[in-house]
N, C-alpha and C positions, 0 to 999 in steps of 0.2 A: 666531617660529612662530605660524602660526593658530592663535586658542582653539578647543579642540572643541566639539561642543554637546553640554552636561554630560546626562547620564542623567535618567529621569525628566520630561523639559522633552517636552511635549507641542505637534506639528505642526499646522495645519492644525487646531486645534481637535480634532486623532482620533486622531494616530497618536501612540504614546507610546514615547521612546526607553528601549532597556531593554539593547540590550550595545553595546559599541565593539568591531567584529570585527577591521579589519584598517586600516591606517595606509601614506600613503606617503608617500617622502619627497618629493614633489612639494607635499605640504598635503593630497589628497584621502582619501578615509575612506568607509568600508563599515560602517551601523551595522546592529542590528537592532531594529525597533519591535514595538510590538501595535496595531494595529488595535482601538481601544477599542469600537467601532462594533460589528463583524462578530465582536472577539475570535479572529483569526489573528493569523500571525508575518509582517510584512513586511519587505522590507528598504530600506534609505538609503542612494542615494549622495549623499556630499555633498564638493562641487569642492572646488576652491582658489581664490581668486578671480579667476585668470586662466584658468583652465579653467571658468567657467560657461558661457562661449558654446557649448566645445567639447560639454558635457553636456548643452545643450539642443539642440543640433543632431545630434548622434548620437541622441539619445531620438527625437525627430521621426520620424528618416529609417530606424532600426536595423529592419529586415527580420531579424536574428538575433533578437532579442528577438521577434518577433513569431513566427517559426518555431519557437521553444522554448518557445509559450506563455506569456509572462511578460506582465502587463499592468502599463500604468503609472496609479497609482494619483491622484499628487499630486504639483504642481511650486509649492516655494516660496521665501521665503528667509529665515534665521535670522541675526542677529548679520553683516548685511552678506556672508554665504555661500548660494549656494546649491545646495536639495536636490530630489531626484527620489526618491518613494516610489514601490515597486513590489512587483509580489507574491514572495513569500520566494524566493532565489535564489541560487545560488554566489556569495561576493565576489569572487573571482578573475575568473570570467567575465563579472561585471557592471563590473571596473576595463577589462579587456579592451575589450568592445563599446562602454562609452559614455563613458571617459575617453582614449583613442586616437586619436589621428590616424589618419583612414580608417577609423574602427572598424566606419563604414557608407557603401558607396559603390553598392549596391543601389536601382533603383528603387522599389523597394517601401515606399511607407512610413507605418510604425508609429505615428508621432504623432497621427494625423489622429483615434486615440479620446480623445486630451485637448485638443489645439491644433487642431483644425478642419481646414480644408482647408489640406494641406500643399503643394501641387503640382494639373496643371491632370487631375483622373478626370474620368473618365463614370459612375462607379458613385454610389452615397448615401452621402453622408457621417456619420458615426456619431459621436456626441458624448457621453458620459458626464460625469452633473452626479449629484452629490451632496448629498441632503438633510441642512442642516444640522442635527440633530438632539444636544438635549446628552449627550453619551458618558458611561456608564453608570463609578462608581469602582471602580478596577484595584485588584485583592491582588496581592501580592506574591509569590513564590514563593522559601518560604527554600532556594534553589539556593545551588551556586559560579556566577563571573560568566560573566552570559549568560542566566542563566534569565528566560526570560519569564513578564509577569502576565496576569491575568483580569481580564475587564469586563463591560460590560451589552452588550445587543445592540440594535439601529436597523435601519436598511432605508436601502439604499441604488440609487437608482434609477436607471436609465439613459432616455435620451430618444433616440428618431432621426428627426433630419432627413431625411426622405423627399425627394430633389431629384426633379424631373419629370424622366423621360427624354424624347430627342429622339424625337417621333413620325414614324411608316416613311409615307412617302407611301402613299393609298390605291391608288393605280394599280399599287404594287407587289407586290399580294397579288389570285391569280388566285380570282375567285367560283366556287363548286363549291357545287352544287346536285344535292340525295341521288337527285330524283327522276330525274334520267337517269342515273342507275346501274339502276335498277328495283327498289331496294331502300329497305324502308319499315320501321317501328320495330314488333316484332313478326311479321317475317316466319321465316321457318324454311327455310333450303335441304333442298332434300326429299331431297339426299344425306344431310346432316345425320342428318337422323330416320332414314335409312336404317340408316345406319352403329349408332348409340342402338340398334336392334334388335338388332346381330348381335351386338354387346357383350351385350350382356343374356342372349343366350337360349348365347351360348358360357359365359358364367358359372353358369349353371344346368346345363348341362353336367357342368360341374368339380365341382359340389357332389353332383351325382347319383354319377361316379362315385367322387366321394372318400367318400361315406358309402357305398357299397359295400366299399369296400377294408377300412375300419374295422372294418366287421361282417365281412367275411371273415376280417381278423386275428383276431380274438375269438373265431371259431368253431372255427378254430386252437389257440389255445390254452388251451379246457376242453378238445378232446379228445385234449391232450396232456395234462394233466395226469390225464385220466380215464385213459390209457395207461399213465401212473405209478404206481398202485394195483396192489399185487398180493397176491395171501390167501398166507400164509405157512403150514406144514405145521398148524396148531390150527385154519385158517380166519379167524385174523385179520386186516384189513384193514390193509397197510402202505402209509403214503403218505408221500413224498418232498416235504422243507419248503421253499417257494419260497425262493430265492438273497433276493429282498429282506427278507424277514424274518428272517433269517440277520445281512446287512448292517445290519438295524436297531437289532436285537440288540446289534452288536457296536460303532454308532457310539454308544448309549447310555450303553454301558462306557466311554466315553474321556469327558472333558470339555471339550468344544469352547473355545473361548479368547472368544464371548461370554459364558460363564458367568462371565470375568471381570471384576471392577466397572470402570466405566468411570474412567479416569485423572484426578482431578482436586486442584487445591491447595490445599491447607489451611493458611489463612493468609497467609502472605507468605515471602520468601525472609530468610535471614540474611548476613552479611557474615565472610568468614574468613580473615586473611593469617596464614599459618603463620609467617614470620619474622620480621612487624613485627605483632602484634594491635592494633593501636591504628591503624594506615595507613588511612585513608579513613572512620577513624569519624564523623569529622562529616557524612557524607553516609547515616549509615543511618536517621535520620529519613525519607529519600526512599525508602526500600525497599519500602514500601506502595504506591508510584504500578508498580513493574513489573505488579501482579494487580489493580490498579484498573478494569480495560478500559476507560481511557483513555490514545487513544494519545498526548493531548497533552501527559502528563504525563510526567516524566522521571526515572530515577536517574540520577547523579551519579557519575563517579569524577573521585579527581586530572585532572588536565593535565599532560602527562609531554613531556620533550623528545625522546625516544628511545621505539620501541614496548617496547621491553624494561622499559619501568617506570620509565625514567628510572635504572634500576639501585637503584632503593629496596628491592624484591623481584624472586624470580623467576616466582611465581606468585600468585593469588589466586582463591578461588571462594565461588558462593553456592550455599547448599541451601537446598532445602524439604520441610516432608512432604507426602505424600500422604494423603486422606480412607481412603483404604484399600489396603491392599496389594494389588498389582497389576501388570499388565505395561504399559510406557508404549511407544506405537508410534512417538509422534514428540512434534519438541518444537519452537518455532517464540518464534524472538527475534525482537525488534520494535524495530533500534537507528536512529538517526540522525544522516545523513551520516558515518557513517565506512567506511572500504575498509582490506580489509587485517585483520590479527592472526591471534589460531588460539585454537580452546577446544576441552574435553573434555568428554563426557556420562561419567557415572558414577551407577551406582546403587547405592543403600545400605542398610539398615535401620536406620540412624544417621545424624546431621545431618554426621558429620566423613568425610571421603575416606580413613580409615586402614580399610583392608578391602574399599573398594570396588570394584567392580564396573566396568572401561569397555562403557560400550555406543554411544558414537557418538563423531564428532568435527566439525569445521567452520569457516570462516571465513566472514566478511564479504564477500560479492563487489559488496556497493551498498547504498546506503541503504536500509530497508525493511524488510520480513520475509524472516528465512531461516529456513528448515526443513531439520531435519536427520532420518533416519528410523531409527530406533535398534534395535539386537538385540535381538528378543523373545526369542531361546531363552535366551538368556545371564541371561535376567531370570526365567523359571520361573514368572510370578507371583507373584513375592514385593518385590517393589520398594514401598519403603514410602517412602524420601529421594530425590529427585533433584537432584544435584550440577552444578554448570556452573562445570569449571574454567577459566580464561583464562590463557595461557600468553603470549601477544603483547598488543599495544594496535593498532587498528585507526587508521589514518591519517585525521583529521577535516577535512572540507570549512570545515565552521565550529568552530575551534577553540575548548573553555571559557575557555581564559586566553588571548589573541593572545602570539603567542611561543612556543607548547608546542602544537602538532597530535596529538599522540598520544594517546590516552583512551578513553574508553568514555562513549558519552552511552542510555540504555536505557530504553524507552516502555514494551514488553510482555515479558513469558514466557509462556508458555502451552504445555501438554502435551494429544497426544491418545491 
């Protein structure tokens, strides 16, 4: 069997290999690197050695890569193999497009921003060259495998070849000349100006009589209100209290739901398996990256073969408190690549789910932020924990451990 190219072994002087996603049995492999340079996540195909032709010629020519935005970053070769760095991407769909026979049979083609002119355009050819600049030393991130590191940043520059277009014969563009039109830079058709009047003096119109109406209303109603006044048997003056002071009165008596503090987290969230307390403890180190407001940053669960947990548990949640008690209106996870699972909103005056409160529910429908929008009445104002239980595992694009798709990979939480 092919050696793989061991983790941490840096490409191209930039890219630095940091998981092994997916494996076939063919020899080829879907890694994922960081981009020491820029510090993103990119990713690695890398062949088998009778599929390098096929990798470099589907790169070239792949019109899918190029319609799903994917750019290709770096082509080189390792240990007698070779690799195609590209911006972060499905491994599935990156074995699909460019280790397949026919993966690209489109004109269209994609190579021509790292290999030059691939076929015969008319258009400019666009070349992407990279300064080599020395790449700044990567931390580590104490994750389970997969987690990606941190580096310095560089600048990375593109150049384009501007080709000449073919020039249009001059015979074939008719001279036109302003002055046998009869019009000159600075003229004004006198309908024009025309028209400019009647706009203007209709608008002046409108304004005369809408400040008529105004003051008609108003005249209206003092001597409706002076109609109101009536002397009661003593002579004294009784008057009738306008409806909005009444309303003002009575919206003051209630307390609006801005009077209550606005929703925010104090701290960070905790970790709680009711049947196993110990399950996933080694990942609560990372519990600090969900409130960090970074979304690069990641919490960790297991890697489960089954969404159900792999059957280790049947549930698991995290709480947090809130700065002050309050009503939360919504609450917005921020996980990546995974589809799929189900979780519970619960509110509490305690960091534990026994007495609590459900106010929302939700799944996964794509990578990215979901926002769920949560029962204010049910909350009162008094929501001081907010709970988020998971009852399923969301199905992962990029798996933590290859072999085990099911997990939870989680960037933000955040409440509004």
């Amino acid at each position: 069997m092919t050696e793989q190219i061991p983790l941490n072994t840096l490409l191209g002087d930039r890219y630095k290999v940091t998981a092994h996603l997916l494996d076939t049995a063919s020899g080829d492999a879907v890694l994922e690197g960081l981009d020491t340079v820029l510090n993103r996540k990119v990713s690695i195909v890398v062949a088998a050695p009778d599929q390098s032709r096929l990798l470099v010629a589907n790169a070239r020519n792949s019109s899918a890569l190029s319609r799903s935005a994917v750019q290709v970053l770096d082509l080189g070769n390792h240990s007698e193999r070779t690799y195609l760095i590209i911006s972060h991407s499905r491994p599935d769909t990156l074995l699909d497009v460019l280790l397949t026979e026919g993966g690209s049979n489109s004109a269209e083609e994609f190579g021509e921003e790292i290999f030059g002119d691939t076929g015969s355009m008319t258009a400019p050819n666009t070349y992407v060259v990279a300064k080599e600049k020395p790449a700044g030393q990567g931390q580590d991130a104490g994750a389970a495998a997969g987690a990606a590191a941190v580096a310095g940043a560089a600048s990375i520059s593109a150049t384009r070849n501007l080709s000449t277009a073919e020039e249009e014969p001059a015979d074939e563009f008719e001279e036109y000349d302003a002055e046998e039109e009869g019009y000159y830079e600075g003229d004004e058709p006198t309908e024009r100006n025309g028209g400019m009047w009647v706009v203007g003096i209709a608008a002046v119109l409108l304004l005369v009589i809408g400040a008529g109406a105004v003051f008609a209303s108003l005249g209206g109603m003092v001597d409706s209100d002076a109609s109101k006044q009536v002397l009661d048997a003593n002579g004294t003056a009784v008057a009738t209290a306008p409806a909005s002071a009444s309303a003002s009165a009575s919206a003051s008596a209630t307390p609006s739901e801005t009077s209550l503090p606005t929703p925010k987290i104090e701290g960070t969230f905790t970790r709680t398996v009711p049947s196993a307390p110990t399950l996933m403890a080694e990942s609560d180190s990372l519990l600090d990256n969900l409130t960090d407001g970074n979304a690069s940053t990641t919490w960790l669960s297991l890697a489960f073969g089954s969404a159900n947990f792999g059957g280790l548990t049947d549930s698991f949640y995290l709480s947090a408190k809130l700065d002050e008690a309050t009503t939360v209106n919504s609450i917005t996870i921020n996980q990546v690549s995974g589809v799929g699972g189900a979780f519970t909103i619960y509110a509490n005056d305690s960091a534990s789910i026994e007495g609590a409160t459900e106010i929302g529910s939700g799944s996964f429908a794509a990578t990215g932020n979901t926002t769920v929008q949560l029962d204010k009445d049910a909350q009162d104002g008094k929501t001081e924990y907010i709970i988020i239980q998971f009852t399923s595992a969301p199905q992962l694009s990029q798996p933590i451990v290859s072999g085990y798709v099911y997990g939870l990979r989680l960037a933000e939480i955040s409440v509004k």
